[in-house]
Structure formats: structure tokens, C-alpha cells
C-alpha positions as CSV (number, residue, x, y, z in Angstrom):
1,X,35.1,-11.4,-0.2
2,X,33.8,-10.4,-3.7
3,X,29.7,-9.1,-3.2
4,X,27.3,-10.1,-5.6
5,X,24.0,-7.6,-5.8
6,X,20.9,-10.1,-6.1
7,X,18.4,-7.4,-6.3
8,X,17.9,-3.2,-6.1
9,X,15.0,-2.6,-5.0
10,X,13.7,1.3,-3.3
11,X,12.8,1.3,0.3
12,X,11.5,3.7,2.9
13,X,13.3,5.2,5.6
14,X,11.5,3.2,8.4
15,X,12.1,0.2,6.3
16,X,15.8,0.9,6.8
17,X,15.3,2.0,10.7
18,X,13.2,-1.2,11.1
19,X,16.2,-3.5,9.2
20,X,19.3,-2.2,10.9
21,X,17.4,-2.5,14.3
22,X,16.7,-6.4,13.4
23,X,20.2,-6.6,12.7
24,X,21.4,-5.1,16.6
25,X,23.2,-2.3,16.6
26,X,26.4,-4.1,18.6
27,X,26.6,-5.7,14.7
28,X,26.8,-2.9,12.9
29,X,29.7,-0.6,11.3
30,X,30.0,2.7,11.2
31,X,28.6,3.7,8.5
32,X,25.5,1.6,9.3
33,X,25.8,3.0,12.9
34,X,24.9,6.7,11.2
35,X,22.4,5.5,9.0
36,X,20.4,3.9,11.6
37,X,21.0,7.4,13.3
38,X,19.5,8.8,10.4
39,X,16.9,6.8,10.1
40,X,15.4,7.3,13.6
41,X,15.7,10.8,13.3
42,X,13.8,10.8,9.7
43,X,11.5,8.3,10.4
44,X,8.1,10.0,10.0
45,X,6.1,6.7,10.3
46,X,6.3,3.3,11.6
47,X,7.6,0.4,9.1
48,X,4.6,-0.9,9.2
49,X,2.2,2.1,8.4
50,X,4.6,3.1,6.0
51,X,4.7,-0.6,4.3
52,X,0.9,-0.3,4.2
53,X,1.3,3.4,2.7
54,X,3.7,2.5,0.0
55,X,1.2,-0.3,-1.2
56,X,-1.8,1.9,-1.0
57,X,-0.2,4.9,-2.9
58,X,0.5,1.8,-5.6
59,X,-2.3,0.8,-5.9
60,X,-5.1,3.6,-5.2
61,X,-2.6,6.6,-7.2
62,X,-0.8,4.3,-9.5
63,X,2.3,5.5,-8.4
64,X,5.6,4.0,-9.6
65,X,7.4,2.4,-6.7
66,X,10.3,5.4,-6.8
67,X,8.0,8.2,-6.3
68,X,5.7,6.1,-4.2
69,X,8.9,5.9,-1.6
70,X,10.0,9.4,-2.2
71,X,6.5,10.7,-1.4
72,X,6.6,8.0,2.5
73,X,10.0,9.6,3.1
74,X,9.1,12.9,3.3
75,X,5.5,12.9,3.8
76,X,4.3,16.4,1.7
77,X,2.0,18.4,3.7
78,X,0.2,20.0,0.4
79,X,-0.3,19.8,-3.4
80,X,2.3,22.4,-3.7
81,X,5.0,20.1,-1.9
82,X,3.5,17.2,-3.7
83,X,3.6,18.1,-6.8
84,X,7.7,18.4,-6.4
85,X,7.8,14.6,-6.3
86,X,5.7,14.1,-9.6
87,X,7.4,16.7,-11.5
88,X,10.0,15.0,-13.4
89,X,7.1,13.3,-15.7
90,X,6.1,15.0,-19.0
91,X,2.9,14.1,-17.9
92,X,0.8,16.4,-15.9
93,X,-0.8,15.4,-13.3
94,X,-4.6,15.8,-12.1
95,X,-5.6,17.7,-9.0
96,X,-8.1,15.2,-8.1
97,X,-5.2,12.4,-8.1
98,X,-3.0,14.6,-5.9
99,X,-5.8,15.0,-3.4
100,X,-6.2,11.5,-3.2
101,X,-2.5,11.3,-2.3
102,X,-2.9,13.7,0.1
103,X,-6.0,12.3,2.0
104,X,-3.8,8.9,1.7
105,X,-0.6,10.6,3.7
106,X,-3.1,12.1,6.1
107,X,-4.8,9.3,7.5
108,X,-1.4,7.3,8.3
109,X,0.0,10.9,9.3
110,X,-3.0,11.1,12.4
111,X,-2.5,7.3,13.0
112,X,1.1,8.4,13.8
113,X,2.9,5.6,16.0
């Protein structure tokens, strides 16, 4: 059976825990069998916080959606880690944003599930 890609579109880790789960694990391959293993292990937030996170580091930051994701994956603890994640722009970015980011990954990091 030929597979036809509709869309490509970034999501988070506990977007990926929260789909294979849906799909029940006695359904799943192998491979998908590791990645939902990953994905539990990895999973710094619920699907939904991190949903709610991804939308607010849109929208408040004006993040693209790639580094938006990157940044809920691996939830940076300070500027210093942040600023690894906005890096590969030419453009540099202000410390006041990355505060902003910051304050935004530490309220859903207290309201931890």
C-alpha cells in the first residue's frame, strides 16, 4: 500500500505520548512501541499544558512553530539554555523576550501534571 503524506506539521513530545496512547499500544509496531517508550520517558508536561504552551510561546514570544516545539520538548531552565534554541537566526534576540519565555515555561513547569 503506497502512503501518501497529507500534511508535516512539528509536534511535541506529549503530543506523540498522548497520540500513540489513543491508538492502544496492543496496535502498535515496534518501532511505535519505542517511541511511545520514549515519549513517556521525555514527557516533561502533559499534552494538554504543553498544547496550551506551544500556543502561548506563539503568540506572547512570536515564536515560529519549530522553535516553539523545540523549546516544550526540552523545557530550558535559563537564558543560557534558551538562547541555544534561538541561535540559528541572524537575528539577535532581546533579553526581555527571553525572560518572557522563561516566566512562560515556568508557570506550566510548577503546574506540572
Amino acid at each position: 500500500m503506497v502512503r501518501k503524506v497529507l500534511k508535516v506539521q512539528p509536534i511535541t513530545v506529549p503530543q506523540v505520548k498522548a497520540l500513540l496512547k489513543a491508538i492502544g499500544e496492543e496496535n502498535l509496531d515496534q518501532f511505535q512501541r519505542r517511541t511511545l517508550d520514549y515519549a513517556g520517558k521525555f514527557s516533561k508536561l502533559s499534552a494538554e499544558s504543553a498544547e496550551k504552551l506551544l500556543e502561548e510561546l506563539k503568540e506572547k514570544a512570536e515564536l515560529d512553530e519549530e522553535a516553539a516545539v523545540q523549546i516544550v520538548n526540552c523545557m530550558p531552565g535559563s537564558i543560557e539554555e534558551l538562547r541555544v534554541f534561538l541561535a540559528g537566526g541572524r537575528r539577535i534576540v532581546e533579553t526581555s523576550k527571553l525572560e518572557l519565555i522563561l516566566s512562560l515555561l515556568d508557570k506550566y513547569r510548577e503546574s506540572k501534571d
